[in-house]
C-alpha positions in Angstrom: -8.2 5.0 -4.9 -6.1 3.0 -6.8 -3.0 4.4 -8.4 -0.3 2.3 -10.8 2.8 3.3 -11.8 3.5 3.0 -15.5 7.5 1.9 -16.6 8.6 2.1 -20.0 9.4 -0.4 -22.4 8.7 -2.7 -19.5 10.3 -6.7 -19.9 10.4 -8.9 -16.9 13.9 -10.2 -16.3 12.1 -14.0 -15.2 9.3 -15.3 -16.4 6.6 -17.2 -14.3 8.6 -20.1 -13.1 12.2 -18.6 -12.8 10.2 -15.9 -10.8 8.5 -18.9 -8.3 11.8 -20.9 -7.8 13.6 -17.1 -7.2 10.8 -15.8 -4.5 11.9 -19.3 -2.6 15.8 -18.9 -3.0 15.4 -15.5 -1.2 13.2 -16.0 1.4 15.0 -19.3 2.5 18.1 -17.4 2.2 17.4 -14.3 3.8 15.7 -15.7 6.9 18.2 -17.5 7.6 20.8 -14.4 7.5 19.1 -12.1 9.5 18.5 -14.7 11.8 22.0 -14.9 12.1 23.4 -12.0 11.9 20.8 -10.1 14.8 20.7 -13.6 16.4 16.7 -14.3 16.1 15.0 -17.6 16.4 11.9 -18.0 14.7 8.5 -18.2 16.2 4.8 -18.9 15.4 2.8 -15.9 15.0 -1.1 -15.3 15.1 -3.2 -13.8 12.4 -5.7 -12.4 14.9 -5.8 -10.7 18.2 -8.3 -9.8 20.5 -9.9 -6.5 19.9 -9.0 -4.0 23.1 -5.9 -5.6 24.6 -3.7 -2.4 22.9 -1.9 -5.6 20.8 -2.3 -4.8 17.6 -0.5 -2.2 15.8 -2.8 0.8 14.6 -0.1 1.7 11.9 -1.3 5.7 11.2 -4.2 6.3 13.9 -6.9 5.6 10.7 -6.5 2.3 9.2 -9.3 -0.1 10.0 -8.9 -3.5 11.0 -10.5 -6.7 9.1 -12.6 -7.9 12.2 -14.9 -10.7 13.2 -16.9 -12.2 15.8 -16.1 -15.3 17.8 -18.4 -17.7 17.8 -17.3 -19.7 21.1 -15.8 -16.6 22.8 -19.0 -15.0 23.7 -19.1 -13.0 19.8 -15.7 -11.3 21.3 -14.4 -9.3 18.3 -11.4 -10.5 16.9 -9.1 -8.8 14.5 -6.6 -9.5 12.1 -3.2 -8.2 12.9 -1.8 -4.9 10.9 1.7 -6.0 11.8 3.4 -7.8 15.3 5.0 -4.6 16.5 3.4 -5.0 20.4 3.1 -8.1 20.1 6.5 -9.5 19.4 7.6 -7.4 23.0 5.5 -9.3 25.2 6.7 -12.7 23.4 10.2 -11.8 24.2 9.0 -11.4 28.1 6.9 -14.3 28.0 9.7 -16.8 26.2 12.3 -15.3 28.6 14.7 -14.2 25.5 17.9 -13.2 26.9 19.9 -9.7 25.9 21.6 -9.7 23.0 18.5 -12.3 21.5 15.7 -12.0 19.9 12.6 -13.7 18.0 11.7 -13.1 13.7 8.3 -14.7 12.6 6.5 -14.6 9.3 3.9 -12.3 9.2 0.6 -12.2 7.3 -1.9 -9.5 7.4 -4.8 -7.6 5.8 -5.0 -4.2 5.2 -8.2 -3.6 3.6 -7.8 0.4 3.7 -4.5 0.2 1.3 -4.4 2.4 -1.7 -3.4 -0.2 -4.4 -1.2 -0.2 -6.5 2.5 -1.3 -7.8 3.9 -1.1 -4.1 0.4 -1.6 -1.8 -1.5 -4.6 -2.0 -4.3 -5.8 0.5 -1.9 -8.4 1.8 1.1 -8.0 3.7 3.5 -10.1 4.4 7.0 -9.4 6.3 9.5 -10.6 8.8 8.7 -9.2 11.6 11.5 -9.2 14.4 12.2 -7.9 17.9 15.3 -8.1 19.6 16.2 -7.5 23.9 18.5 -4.5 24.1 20.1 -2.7 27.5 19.3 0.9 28.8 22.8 1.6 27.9 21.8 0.9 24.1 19.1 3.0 23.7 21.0 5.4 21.4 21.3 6.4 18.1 24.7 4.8 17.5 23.2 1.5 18.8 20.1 2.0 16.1 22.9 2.5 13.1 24.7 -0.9 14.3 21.4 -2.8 13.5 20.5 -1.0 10.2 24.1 -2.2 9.3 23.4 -5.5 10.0 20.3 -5.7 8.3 21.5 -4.0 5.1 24.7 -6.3 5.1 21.9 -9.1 4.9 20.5 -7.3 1.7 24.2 -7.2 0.0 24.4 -10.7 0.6 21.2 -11.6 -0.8 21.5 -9.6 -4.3 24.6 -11.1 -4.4 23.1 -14.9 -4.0 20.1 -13.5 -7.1 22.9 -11.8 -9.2 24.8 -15.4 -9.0 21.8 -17.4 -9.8 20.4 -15.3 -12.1 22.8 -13.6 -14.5 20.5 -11.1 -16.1 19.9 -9.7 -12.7 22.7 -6.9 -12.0 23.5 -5.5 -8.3 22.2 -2.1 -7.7 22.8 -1.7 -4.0 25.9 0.7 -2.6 28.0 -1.0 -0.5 27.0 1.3 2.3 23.4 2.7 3.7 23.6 6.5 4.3 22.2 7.8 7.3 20.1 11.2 7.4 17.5 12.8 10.1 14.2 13.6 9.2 15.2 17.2 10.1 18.1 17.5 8.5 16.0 16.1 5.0 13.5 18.9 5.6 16.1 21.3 5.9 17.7 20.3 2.9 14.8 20.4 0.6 12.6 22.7 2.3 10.0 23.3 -0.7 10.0 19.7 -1.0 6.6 17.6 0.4 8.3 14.6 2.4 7.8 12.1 -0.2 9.0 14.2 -2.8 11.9 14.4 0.1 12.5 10.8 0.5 12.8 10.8 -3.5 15.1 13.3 -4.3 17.8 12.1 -1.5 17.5 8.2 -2.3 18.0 8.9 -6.1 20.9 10.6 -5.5 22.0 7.7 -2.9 20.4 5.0 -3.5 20.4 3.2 0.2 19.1 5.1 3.0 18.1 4.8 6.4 15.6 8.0 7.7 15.5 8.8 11.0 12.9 10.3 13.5 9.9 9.3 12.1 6.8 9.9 13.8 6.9 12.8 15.8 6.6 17.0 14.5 9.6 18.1 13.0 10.8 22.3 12.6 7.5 23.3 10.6 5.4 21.8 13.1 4.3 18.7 10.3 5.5 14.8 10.7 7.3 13.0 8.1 5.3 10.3 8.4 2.8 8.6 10.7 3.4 6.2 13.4 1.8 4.4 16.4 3.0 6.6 19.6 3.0 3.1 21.2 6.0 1.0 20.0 8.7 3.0 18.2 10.2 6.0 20.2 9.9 8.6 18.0 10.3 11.7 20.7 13.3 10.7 22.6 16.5 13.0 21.8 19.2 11.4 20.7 23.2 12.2 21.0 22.7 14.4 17.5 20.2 16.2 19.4 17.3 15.6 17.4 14.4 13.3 18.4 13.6 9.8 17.1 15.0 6.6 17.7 13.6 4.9 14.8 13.1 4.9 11.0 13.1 3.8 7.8 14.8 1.7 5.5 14.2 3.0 1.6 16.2 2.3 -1.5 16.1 3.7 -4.8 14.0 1.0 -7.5 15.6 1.1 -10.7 12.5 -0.5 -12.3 9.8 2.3 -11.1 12.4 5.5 -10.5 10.9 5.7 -7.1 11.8 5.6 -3.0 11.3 2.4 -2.7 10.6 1.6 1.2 11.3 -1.6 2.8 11.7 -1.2 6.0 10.3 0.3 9.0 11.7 -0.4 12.1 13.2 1.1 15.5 14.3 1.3 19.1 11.1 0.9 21.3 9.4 3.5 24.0 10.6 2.7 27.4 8.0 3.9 30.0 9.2 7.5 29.9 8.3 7.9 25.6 5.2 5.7 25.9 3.7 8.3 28.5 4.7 11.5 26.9 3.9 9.9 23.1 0.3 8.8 24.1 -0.1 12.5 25.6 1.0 14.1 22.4 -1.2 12.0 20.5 -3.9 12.4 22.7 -4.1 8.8 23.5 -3.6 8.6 27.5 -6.6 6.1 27.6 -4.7 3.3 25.8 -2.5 2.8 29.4 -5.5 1.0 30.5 -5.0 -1.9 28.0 -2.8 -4.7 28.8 0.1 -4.0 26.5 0.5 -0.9 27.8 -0.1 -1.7 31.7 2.8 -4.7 31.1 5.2 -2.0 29.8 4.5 0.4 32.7 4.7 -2.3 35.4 8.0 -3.3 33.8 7.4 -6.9 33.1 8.1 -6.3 29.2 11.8 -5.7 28.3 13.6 -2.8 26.6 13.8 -4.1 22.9 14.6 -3.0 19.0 12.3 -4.1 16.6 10.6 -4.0 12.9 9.3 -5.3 9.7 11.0 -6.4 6.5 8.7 -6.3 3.5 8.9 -10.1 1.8 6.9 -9.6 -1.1 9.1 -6.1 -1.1 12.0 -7.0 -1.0 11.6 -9.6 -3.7 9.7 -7.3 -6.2 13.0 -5.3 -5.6 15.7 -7.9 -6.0 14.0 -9.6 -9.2 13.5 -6.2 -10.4 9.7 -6.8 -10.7 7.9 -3.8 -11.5 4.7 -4.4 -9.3 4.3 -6.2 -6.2 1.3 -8.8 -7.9 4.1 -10.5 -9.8 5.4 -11.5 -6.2 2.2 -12.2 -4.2 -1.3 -13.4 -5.0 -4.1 -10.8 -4.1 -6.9 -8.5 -5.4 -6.6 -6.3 -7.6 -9.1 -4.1 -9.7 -9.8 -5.1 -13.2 -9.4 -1.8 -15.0 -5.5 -2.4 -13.3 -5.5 -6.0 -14.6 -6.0 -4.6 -18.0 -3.5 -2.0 -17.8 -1.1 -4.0 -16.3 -1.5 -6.7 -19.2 -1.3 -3.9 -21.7 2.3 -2.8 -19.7 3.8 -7.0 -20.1 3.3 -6.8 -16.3 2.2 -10.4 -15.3 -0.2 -10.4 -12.2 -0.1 -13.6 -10.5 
């Protein structure tokens, strides 16, 4: 069901073509700084997978992927990637990517079970990146270097938009704050976790959520994820488990948590047995992602995805993700959207 956000008074900062000639600044620009500052070099990425190999990322457990049959591959079913979580590890094993290096790729997907609206859209698009890391790394502090890194690359791209674009004003803090899922919970018990995620970003404006995935102290998850990439169980040194999360800042445009990133340290063979047993998924070590990471021929590795069409909706202050992106959308939304001076591309 389709759901669309409504802001007031509503006035795009660019029009059509500043908006075209911006979406290319940033991309060129940011690339190339994250590239530099997690040192990633870029690779080609497929839009498919084979169907059964335990490649493809199954996002919440429920999502279904767009799939078809190929023709001079006996009918085998392929399917079109969710995102290049799994993928992206065996890459680093099968380039031979040193520690300390790592791989980025652009990444196009479909997700035909998205609820649409002014932040979902049937197509995704993202910088997917994963990185080699040490056994001695696999910590929290480690996790917080990265998200440093990665958020220094969004201060340095608002800065390049406010500087070509006047009318454009930095929002962004000059720091991302840290909090546990737990501790969030804690601190707004009555809250749902959305409502959660809202009420600490407004108040903060840059935040990094951590332990996503797994139960927290009333037994529910903050969110869904894949018990097959992120390690989401493992305590950590603040004694609460998770070793991933999210990156979500506050949008100015729709007064919303405004997520852009989700991202984390990956299971070593330890998380990825105990996460598949408390998901019930034990039958997944059968697959080949799965059997490479338990007969250690993948590396240890951090990894995640960086909305594009996200992350510029939030640095031209767009106020739905169709003025970034060319997709579907449903005409009643084209007409309210028209009605609101929101230009759908």
């Amino acid at each position: 069901m389709s759901y669309l956000i409504k802001p007031a008074n509503y006035k795009p900062l660019l029009n059509l073509q500043q908006t075209e000639l911006a979406i290319s600044k940033i991309k060129d620009f940011f690339q190339a700084n994250l590239s530099a500052e997690l040192k990633l070099r870029r690779v080609t990425a497929p839009l498919f997978v084979l169907r059964g190999t335990g490649i493809n990322d199954d996002l919440n457990g429920t999502e279904r992927a767009v799939n078809f049959p190929v023709k001079d591959m006996n009918d085998a079913i392929a399917e079109v990637v969710h995102s290049l979580a799994k993928w992206k590890r065996v890459m680093l094993a099968d380039y031979g990517i040193e520690q300390g290096y790592g791989i980025y790729t652009d990444m196009n997907a479909i997700r035909a079970d998205e609820e649409l609206g002014n932040l979902h859209s049937l197509y995704v698009d993202q910088w997917d990146w994963e990185r080699v890391m040490s056994e001695e790394e696999r910590s929290l502090v480690f996790l917080k270097q990265i998200v440093r890194k990665i958020y220094a690359t969004f201060l340095r791209t608002e800065y390049l938009v406010s500087e070509s674009f006047p009318q454009i004003k930095p929002v962004l803090p000059e720091e991302i704050t840290f909090i546990h899922a737990e501790e969030l919970r804690k601190m707004y018990p009555d809250l749902t976790p959305k409502e959660r995620e809202t009420a600490f970003v407004k108040k903060h404006k840059a935040i990094f959520i951590i332990g996503i995935g797994g139960p927290l102290g009333d037994g529910k998850k903050h969110d869904g994820r894949a018990p097959d990439y992120d390690d989401w169980s493992t305590i950590a040194e603040n004694g609460l488990p998770g070793l991933n999360g999210d990156i979500i800042l506050w949008n100015p445009v729709l007064k919303v948590a405004f997520e852009v990133s989700s991202m984390g340290i990956r299971v070593n063979k330890e998380a990825l047995v105990r996460q598949l047993d408390l998901e019930g998924k034990n039958e997944r070590l059968e697959m080949y992602f799965h059997k490479r990471l338990m007969n250690d021929t993948l590396p240890l590795s951090i990894g995640g995805g960086i909305g594009q069409s996200r992350l510029c909706m939030f640095f031209l202050r767009k106020a739905h993700i169709g003025e970034i992106q060319a997709s579907l959308w449903p005409d009643d939304m084209r007409m309210e959207c028209k009605n609101l001076n929101i230009s759908l591309i």
